[in-house]
N, C-alpha and C positions, 0 to 999 in steps of 0.2 A: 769906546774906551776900553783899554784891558782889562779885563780883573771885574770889569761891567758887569751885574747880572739884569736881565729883564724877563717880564714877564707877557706871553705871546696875549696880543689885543690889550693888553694894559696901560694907562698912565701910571706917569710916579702919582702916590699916593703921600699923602701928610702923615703919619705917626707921633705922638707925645709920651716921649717914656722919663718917665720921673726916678726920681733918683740915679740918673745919669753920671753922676762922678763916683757912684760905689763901682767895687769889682762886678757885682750880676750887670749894673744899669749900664757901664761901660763898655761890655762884651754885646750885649741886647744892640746899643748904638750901632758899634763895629757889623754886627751882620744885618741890619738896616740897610747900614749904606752900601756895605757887600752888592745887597739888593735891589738897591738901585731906587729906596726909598727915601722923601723928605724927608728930615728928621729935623723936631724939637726937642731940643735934649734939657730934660728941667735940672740944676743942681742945684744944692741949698748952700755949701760952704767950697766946699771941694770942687775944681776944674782941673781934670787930668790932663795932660800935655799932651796925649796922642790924641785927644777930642778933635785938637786943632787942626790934624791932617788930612782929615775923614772928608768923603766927599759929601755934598748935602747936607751939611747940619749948623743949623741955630741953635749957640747954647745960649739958656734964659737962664736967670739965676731967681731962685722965690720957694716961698714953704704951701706945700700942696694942704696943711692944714688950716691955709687963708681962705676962707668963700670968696672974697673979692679979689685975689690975685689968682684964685681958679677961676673966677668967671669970665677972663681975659679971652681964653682958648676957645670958647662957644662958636662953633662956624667954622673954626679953624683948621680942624685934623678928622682925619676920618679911624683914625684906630689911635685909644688910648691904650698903655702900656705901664702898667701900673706897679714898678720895684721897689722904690722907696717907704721904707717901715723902720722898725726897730728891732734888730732880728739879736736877741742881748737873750742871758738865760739868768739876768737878773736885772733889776732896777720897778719903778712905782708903777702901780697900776692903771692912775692917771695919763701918766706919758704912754704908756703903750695904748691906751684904749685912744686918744690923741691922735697916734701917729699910724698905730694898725687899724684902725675900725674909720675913726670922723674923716680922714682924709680919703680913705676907699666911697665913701657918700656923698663928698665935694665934686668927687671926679666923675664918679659914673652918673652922676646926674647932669653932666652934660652932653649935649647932642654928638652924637657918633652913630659911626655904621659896629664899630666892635669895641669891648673892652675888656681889655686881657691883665687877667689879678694874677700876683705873682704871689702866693699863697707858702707852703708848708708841707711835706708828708710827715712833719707833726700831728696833724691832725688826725691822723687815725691812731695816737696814742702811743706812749712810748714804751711796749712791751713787746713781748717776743711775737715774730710773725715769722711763720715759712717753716717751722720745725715740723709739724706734719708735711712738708712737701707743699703748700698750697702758700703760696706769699700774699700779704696783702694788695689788695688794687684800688681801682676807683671806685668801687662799691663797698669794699671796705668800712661799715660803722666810723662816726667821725666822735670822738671822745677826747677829752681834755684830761691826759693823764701823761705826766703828775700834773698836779694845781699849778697852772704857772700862767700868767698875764699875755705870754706870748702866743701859744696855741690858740689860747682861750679868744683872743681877737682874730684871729687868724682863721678858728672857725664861726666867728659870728661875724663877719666881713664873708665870708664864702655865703651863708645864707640872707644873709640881706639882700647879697645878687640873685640868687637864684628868684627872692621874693618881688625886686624893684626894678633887675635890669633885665631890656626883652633881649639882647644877645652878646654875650659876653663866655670868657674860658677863662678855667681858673687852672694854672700853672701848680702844681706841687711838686718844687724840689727836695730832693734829697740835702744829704752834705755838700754842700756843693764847694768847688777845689777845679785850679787850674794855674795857669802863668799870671801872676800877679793877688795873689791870694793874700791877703794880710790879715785875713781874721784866722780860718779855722787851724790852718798849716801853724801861721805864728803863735798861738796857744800851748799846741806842740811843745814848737821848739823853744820855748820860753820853760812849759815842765821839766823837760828831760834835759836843757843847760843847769837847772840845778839838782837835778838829782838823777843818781844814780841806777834809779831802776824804771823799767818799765809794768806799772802796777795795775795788777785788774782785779776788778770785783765781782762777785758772784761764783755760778756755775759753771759759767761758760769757757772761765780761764783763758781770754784771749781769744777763743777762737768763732766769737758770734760775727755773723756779719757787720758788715762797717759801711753803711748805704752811701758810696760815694756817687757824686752827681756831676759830672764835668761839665765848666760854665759853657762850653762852645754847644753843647748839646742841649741846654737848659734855653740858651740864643735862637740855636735852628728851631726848637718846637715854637715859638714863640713868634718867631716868622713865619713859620708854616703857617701855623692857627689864621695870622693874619690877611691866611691869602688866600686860604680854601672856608669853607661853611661848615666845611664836613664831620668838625669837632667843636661846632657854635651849641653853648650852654652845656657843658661837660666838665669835668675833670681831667687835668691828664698828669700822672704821676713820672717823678723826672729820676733816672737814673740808671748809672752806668753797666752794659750786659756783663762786664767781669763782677765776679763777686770776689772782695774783699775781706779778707779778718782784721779785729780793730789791730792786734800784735801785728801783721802784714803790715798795716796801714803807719804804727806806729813806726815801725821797724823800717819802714822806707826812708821816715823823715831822718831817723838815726842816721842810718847810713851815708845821707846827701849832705847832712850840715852838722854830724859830729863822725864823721870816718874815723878818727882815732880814739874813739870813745869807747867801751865796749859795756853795755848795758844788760842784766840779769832780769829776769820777769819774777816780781814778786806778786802775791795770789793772797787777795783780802778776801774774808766774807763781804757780803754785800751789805750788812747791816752795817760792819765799820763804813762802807763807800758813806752809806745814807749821813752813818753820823757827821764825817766830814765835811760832805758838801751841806748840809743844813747848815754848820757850824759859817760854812762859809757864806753863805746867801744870807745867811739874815746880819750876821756883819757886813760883808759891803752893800745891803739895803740900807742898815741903818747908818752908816755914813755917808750913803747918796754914792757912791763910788757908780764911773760909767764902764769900768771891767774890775771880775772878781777879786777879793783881796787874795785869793790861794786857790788852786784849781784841787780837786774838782766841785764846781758848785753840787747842790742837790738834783737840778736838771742833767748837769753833763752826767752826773753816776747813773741813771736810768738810759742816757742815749751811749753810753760805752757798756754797757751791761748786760746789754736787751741787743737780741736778732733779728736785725730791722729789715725782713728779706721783705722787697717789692716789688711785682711785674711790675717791668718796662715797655710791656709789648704798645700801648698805643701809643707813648713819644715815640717808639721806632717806627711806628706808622704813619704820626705825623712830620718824622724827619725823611722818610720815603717818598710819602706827598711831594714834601718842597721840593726835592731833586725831579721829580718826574716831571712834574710842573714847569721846572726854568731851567733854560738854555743857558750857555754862555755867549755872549759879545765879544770877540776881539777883535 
């Protein structure tokens, strides 16, 4: 078939990637079957429309925090694929420990040959790296800063595997941004439709790195992984080899969806940042709200403020893999 890929002395293979109808679980799907792999694709509410074209796939619809609607899949797949969490920079700590930690324990406890956590480069903290020249990597110290429910599961779901499962890879993307983005692009353009400037906190005045993560490259390592050993029980940190600044980053979306707009950079200390995102997070916690009442929360002032420089070198190594590894069919 055209557009086929196979891999030389291989069967298709079964895969279970959860959270299937998010932007990452949808793209993950898409280079599955690229692949030439089975796919079960889990969704909880959401069934995107392109699912339906894809070759290879059974969509299931179920909440991966059930034990007994995970115990279904036992026998059934040989590499789980693990997306589906709560990737929010604010809400209770119950539902994140729920959704990022007890559903990572449902799943890897069942029988597979691999299972592949799709984790955070949260986790190594959200302050400046790479200003001496040396960027954080996968050996990078794994720390929960600032306090927040999301990291915080994100690294205690990464050491549970390391302690419980005999072979599994744990994914760390960056920001991740591509064709069909509706969370971090639309935060964007939701700020700068009403206001007037493009505002930054701190030292850095715009110009810290902006760790973007492109979903297609976040999909290739993710199929790699599942097809070689070569990065069985590792980390591999996800993101794109151009570096970006967050005013670049900002400045692009201006340009694409207000071209007649023309916006000025206004320059806070960091302490007003802290004061307003606090002001913001504990009001839309304590009205349970599922996005901020006002951007920017207390988490986003540390992730626009701080220089999140990362090597990429081993996702480039494991998106090197795949291509060397598989042919085309036509």
């Amino acid at each position: 078939m055209k557009g086929m890929y196979f891999l030389k002395g291989e069967i298709m293979k079964t895969v279970l990637v959860t959270g299937a109808g998010g932007f990452i679980g949808l793209n993950v799907v898409k280079m599955y079957s690229e692949y030439g792999w089975r796919i079960l694709a889990l969704v909880h509410n959401r069934i995107p429309n392109e699912i339906y074209n894809l070759n290879n796939v059974e969509i299931i619809k179920g909440d991966v925090t059930n034990k007994e609607f995970v115990a279904q899949f036992e026998g059934k797949v040989d590499v789980i694929v693990h997306v589906a969490g709560l990737a929010k920079d604010i809400g209770s700590d119950k539902t994140f420990r729920k959704l990022n930690y007890e559903s990572v324990t449902n799943l890897a406890n069942l029988p597979r040959e691999k299972f592949v956590y799709v984790s955070s480069s949260d986790v190594y903290g959200i302050k400046d790296f790479g200003v001496n020249g040396i960027p954080a990597d996968e050996n990078t110290p794994l720390i929960e800063y600032p306090k927040n429910p999301y990291p915080r599961y994100k690294i205690m779901s990464e050491k549970w595997l390391r302690a419980n499962c005999s072979k599994y890879v744990i994914i760390r993307p960056a920001a991740v941004w591509g064709e069909g983005d509706l969370t971090l692009e639309k935060r964007v353009i939701d700020f700068l439709e009403i206001s007037p400037f493009i505002v930054h906190f701190g030292k850095w005045k715009g110009k810290c790195r902006w760790p973007l993560a492109n979903v297609k490259n976040v999909a290739k390592t993710i199929v790699a992984v599942s097809q070689t050993d070569k990065f069985d029980n590792e980390a591999i940190t996800i993101i794109d080899p151009e570096k970006t600044t967050i005013d670049e980053y900002y400045r692009s979306i201006a340009t694409k969806n207000f071209p007649d707009k023309s916006f000025k950079n206004l320059y806070l200390p960091l302490w007003v940042g802290k004061l307003l995102g606090a002001i913001s997070t504990i009001l839309s916690n304590l009205l349970g709200l599922r996005d901020p009442i006002f951007d920017p929360t207390f988490y986003a002032v540390h992730h626009v403020s701080s220089n999140l420089d990362f090597s990429g070198k081993k996702m480039e190594d494991a998106i090197k893999t795949l291509e060397e590894k598989t042919e085309v069919k036509v």
